[in-house]
VMD Tcl script that builds the backbone (N, CA, C; Angstrom):
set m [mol new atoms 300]
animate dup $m
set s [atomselect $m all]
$s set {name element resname resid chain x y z} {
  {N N UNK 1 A 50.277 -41.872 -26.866}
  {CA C UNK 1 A 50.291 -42.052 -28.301}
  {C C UNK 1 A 49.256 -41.109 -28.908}
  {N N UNK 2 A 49.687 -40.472 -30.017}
  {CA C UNK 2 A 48.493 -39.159 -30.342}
  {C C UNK 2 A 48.071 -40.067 -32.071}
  {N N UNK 3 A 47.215 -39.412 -32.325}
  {CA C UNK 3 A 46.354 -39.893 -33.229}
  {C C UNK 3 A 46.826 -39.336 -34.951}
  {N N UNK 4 A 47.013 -40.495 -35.582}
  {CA C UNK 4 A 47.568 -39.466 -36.394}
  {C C UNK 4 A 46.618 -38.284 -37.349}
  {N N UNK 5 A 47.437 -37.601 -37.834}
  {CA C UNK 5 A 46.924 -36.594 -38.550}
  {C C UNK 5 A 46.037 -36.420 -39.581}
  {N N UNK 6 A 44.624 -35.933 -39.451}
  {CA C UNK 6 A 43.687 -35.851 -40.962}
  {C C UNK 6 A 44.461 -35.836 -42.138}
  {N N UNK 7 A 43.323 -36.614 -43.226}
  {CA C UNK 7 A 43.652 -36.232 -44.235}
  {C C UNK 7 A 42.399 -34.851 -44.697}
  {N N UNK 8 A 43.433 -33.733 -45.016}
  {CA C UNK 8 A 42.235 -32.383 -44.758}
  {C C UNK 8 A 42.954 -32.258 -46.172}
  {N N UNK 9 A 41.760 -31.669 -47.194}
  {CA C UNK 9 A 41.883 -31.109 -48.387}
  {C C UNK 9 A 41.744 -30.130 -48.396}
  {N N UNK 10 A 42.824 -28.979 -48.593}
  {CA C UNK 10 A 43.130 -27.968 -47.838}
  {C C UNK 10 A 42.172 -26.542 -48.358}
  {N N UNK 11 A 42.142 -26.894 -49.945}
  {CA C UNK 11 A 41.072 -25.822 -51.098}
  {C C UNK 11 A 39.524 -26.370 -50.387}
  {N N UNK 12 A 39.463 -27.526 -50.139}
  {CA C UNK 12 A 38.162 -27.406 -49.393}
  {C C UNK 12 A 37.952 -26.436 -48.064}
  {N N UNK 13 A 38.887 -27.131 -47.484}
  {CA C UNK 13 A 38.917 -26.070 -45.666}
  {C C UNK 13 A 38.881 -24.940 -45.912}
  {N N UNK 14 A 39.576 -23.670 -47.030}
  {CA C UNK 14 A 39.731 -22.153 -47.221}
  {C C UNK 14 A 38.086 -22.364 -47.863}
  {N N UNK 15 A 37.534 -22.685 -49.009}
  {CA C UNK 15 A 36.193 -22.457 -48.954}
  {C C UNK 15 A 35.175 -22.572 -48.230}
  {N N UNK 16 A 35.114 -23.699 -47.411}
  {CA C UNK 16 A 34.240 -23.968 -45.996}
  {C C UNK 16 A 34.628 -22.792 -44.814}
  {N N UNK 17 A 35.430 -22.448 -44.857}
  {CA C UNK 17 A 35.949 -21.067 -43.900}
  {C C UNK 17 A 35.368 -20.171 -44.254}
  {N N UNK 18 A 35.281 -19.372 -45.560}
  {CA C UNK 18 A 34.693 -18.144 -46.008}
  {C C UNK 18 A 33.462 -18.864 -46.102}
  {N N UNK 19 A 33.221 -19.410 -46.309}
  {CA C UNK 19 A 31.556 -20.030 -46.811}
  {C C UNK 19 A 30.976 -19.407 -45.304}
  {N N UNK 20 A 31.114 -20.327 -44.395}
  {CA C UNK 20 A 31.071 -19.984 -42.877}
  {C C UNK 20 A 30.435 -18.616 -42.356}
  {N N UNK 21 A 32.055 -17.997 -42.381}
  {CA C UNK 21 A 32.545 -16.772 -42.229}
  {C C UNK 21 A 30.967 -15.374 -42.700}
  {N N UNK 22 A 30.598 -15.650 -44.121}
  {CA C UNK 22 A 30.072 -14.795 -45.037}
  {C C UNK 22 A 28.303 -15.508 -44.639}
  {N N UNK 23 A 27.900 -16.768 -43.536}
  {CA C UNK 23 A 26.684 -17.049 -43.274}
  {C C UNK 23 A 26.815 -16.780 -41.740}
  {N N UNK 24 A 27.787 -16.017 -41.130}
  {CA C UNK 24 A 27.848 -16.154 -39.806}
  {C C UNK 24 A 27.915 -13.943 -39.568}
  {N N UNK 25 A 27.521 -13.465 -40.544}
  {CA C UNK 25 A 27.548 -11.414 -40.458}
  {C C UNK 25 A 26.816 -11.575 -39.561}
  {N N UNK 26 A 27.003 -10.842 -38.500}
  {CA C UNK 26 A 26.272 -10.439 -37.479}
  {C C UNK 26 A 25.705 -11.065 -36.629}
  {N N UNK 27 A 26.534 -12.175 -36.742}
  {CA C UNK 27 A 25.808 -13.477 -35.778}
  {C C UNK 27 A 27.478 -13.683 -35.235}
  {N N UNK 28 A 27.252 -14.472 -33.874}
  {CA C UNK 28 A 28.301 -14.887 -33.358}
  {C C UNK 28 A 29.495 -15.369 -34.073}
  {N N UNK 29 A 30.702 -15.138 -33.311}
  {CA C UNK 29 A 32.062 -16.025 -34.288}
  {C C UNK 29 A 31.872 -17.549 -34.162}
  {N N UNK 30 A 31.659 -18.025 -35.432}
  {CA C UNK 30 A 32.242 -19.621 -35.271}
  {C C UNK 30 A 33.061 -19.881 -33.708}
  {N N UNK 31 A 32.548 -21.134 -33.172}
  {CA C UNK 31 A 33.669 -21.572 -32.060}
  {C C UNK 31 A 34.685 -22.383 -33.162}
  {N N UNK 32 A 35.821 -23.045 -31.742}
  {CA C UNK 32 A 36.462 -23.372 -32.743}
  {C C UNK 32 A 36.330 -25.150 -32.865}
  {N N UNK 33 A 35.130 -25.391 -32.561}
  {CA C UNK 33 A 34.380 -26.904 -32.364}
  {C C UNK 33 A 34.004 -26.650 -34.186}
  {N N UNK 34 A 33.093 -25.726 -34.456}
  {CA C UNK 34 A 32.435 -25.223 -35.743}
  {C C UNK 34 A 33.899 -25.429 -36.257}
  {N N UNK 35 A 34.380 -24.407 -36.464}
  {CA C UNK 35 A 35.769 -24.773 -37.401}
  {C C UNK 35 A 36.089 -25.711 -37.974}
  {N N UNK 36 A 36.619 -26.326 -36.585}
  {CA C UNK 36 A 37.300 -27.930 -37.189}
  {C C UNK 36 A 36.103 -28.749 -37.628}
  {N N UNK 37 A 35.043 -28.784 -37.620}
  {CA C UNK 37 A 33.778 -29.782 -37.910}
  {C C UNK 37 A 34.151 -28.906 -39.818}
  {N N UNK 38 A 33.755 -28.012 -39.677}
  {CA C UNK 38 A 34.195 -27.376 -40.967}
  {C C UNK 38 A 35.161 -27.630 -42.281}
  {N N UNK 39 A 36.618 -27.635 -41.108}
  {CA C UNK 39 A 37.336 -27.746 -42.107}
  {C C UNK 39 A 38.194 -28.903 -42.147}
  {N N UNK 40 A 37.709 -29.974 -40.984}
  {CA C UNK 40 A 38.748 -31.000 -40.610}
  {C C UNK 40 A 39.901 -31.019 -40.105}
  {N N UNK 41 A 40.635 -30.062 -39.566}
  {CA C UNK 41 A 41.507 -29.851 -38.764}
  {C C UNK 41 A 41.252 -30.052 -37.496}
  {N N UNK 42 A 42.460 -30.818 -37.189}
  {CA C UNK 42 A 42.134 -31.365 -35.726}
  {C C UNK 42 A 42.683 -29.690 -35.137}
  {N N UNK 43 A 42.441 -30.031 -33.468}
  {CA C UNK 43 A 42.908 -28.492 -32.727}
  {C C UNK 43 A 43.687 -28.319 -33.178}
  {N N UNK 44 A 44.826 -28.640 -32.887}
  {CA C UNK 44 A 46.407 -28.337 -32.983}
  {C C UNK 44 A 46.917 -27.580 -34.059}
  {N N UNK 45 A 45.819 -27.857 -35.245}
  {CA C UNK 45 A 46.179 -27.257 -36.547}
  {C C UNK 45 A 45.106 -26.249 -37.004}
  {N N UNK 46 A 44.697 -26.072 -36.413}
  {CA C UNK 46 A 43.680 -25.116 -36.913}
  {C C UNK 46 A 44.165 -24.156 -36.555}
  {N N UNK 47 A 44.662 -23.221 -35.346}
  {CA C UNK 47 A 45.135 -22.111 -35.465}
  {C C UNK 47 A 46.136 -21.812 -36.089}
  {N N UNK 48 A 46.737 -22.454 -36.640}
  {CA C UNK 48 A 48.160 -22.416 -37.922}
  {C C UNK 48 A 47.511 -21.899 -39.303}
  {N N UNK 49 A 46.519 -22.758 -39.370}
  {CA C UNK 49 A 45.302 -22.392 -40.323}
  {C C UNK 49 A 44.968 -21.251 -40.898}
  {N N UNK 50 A 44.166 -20.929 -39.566}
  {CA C UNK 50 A 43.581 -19.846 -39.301}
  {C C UNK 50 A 44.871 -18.405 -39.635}
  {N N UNK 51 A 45.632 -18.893 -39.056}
  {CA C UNK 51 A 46.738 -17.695 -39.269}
  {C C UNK 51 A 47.353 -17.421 -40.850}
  {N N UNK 52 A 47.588 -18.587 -41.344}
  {CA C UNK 52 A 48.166 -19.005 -42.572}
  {C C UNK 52 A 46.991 -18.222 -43.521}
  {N N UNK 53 A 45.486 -17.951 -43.419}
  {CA C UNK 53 A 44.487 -17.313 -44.360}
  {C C UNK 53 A 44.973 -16.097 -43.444}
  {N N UNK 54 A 44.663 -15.661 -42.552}
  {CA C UNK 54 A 45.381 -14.023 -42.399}
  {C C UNK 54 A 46.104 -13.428 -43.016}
  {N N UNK 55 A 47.615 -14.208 -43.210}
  {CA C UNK 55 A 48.880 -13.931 -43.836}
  {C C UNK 55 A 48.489 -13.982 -45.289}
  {N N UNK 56 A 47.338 -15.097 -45.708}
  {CA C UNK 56 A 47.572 -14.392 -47.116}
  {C C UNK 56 A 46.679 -13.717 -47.701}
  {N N UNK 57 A 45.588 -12.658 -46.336}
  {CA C UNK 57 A 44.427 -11.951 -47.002}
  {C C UNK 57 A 43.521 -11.779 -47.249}
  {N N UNK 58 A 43.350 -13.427 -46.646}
  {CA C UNK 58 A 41.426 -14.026 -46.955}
  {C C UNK 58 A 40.562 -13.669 -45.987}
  {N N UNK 59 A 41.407 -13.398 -44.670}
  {CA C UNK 59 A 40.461 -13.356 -43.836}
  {C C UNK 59 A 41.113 -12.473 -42.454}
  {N N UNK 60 A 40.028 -11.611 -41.998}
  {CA C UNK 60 A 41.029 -10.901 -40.868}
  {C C UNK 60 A 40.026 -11.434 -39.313}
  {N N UNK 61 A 40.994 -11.183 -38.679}
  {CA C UNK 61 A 40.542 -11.924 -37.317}
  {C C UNK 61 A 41.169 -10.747 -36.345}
  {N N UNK 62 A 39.859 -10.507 -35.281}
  {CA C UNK 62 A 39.996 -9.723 -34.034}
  {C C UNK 62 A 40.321 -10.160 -33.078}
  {N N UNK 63 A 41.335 -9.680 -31.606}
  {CA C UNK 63 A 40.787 -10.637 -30.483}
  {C C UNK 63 A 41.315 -9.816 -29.778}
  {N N UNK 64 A 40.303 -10.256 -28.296}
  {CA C UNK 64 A 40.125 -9.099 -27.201}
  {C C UNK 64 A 40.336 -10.299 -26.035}
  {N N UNK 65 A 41.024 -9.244 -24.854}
  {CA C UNK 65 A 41.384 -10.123 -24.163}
  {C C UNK 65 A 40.780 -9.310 -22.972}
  {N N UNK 66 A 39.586 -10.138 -22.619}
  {CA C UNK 66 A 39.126 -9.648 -21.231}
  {C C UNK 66 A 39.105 -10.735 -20.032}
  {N N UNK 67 A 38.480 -10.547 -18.848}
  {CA C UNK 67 A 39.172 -11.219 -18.194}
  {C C UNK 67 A 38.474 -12.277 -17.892}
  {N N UNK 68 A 39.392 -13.628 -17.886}
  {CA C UNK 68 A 38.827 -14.795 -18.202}
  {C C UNK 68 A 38.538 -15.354 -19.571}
  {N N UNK 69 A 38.351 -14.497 -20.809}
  {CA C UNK 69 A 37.558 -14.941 -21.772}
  {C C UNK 69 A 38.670 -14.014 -22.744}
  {N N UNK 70 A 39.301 -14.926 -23.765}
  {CA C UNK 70 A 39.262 -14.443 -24.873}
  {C C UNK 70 A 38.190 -14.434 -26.228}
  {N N UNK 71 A 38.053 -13.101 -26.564}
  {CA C UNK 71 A 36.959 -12.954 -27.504}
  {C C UNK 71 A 37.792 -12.818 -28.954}
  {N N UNK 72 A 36.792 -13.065 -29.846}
  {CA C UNK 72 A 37.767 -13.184 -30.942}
  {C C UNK 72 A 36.334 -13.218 -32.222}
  {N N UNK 73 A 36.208 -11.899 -33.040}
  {CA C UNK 73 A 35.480 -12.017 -34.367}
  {C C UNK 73 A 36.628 -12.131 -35.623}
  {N N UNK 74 A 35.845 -12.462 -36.689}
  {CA C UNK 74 A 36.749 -12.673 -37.797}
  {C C UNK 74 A 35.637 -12.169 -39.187}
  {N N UNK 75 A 36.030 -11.779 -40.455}
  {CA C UNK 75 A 35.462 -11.758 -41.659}
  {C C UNK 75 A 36.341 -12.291 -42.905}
  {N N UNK 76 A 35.487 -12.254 -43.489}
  {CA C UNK 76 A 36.342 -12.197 -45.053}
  {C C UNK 76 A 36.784 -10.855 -45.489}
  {N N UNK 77 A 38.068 -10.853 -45.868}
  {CA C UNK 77 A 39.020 -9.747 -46.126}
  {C C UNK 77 A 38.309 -8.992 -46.787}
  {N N UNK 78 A 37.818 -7.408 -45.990}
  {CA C UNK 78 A 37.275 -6.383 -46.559}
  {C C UNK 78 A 35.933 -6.781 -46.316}
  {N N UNK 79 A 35.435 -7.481 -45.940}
  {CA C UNK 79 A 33.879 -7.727 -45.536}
  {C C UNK 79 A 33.551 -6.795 -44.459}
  {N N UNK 80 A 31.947 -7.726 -43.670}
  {CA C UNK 80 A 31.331 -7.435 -42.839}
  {C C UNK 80 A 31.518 -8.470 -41.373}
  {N N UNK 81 A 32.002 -7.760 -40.158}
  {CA C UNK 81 A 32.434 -8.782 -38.820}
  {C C UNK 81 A 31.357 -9.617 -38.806}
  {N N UNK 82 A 31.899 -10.927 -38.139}
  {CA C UNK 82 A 30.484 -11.595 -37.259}
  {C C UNK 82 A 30.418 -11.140 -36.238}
  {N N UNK 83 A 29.841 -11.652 -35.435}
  {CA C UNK 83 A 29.848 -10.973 -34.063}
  {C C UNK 83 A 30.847 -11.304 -33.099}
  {N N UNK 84 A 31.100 -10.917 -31.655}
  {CA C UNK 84 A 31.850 -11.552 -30.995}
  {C C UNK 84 A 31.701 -13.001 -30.248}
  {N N UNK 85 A 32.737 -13.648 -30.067}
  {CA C UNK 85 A 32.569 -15.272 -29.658}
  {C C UNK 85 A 31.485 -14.481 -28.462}
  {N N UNK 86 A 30.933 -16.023 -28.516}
  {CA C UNK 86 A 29.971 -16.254 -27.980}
  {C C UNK 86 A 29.854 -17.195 -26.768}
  {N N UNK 87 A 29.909 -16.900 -25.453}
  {CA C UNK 87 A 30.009 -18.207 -24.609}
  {C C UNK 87 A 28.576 -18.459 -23.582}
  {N N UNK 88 A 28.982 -19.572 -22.994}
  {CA C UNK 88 A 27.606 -20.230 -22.269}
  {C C UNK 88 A 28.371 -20.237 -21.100}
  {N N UNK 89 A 27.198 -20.158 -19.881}
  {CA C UNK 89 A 28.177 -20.773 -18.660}
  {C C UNK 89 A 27.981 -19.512 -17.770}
  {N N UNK 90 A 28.538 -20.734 -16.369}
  {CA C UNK 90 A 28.531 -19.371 -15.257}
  {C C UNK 90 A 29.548 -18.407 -15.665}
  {N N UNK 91 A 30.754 -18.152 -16.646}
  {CA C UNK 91 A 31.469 -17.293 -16.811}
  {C C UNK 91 A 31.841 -16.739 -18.421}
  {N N UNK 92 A 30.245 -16.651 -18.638}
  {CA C UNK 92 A 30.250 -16.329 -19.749}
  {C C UNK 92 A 30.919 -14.985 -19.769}
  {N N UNK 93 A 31.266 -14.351 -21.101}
  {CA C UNK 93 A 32.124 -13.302 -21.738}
  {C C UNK 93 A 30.687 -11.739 -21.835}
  {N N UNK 94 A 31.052 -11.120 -21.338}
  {CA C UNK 94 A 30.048 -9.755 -21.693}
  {C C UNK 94 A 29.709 -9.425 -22.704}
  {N N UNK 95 A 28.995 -8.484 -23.139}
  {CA C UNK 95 A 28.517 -8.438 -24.373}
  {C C UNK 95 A 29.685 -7.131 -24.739}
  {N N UNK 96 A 30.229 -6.950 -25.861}
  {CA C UNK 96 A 31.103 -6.064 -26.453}
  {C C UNK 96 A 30.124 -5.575 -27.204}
  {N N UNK 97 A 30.037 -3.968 -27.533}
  {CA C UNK 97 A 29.676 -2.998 -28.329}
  {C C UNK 97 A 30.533 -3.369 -29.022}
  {N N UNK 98 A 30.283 -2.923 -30.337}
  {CA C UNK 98 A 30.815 -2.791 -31.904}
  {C C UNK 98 A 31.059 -1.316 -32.050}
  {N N UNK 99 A 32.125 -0.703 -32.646}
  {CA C UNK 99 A 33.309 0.441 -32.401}
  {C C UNK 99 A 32.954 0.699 -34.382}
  {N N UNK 100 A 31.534 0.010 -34.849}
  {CA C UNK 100 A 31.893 0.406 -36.189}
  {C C UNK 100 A 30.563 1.334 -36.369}
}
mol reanalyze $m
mol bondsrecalc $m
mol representation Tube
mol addrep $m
């Protein structure tokens, strides 16, 4: 039995995203624990989310696929990147140079 679905106010979640987004320049990407604490989206819906502000502009999102670890920065459309995700652990993700 799954749990049902937040009630997420959705003009809140797109401002708590850029809000985020625009205190996180040059610092690691939001995980996606931060996110949903953020915007109230449970998992399942947050990358729908996340995609749905792509598609309409607000926000662009990177992602690199190395091995073991997908990395993934994001900004506000026409901004400045955060940095790349950030992990802990015996298999943490390498550090990526920035190509800007």
């Amino acid at each position: 039995m799954s749990r049902p679905p937040r009630d997420v106010n959705p003009e809140r979640a797109i401002v708590n995203v850029l809000l985020l987004l625009s205190q996180r320049i040059d610092k690691p990407c939001p995980t996606r624990d931060e996110l949903m604490a953020q915007t109230g989206y449970q998992q399942r819906a947050l990358r729908p989310f996340l995609q749905m502000l792509q598609d309409q502009g607000l926000i662009e999102i990177e992602s690199r696929a190395l091995k073991r670890a997908n990395l993934k920065r994001m900004r506000v459309a026409g901004g400045r990147w955060t940095g790349w995700t950030k992990r802990k652990g015996k298999r943490a993700a390498p550090v990526v140079p920035s190509y800007e």
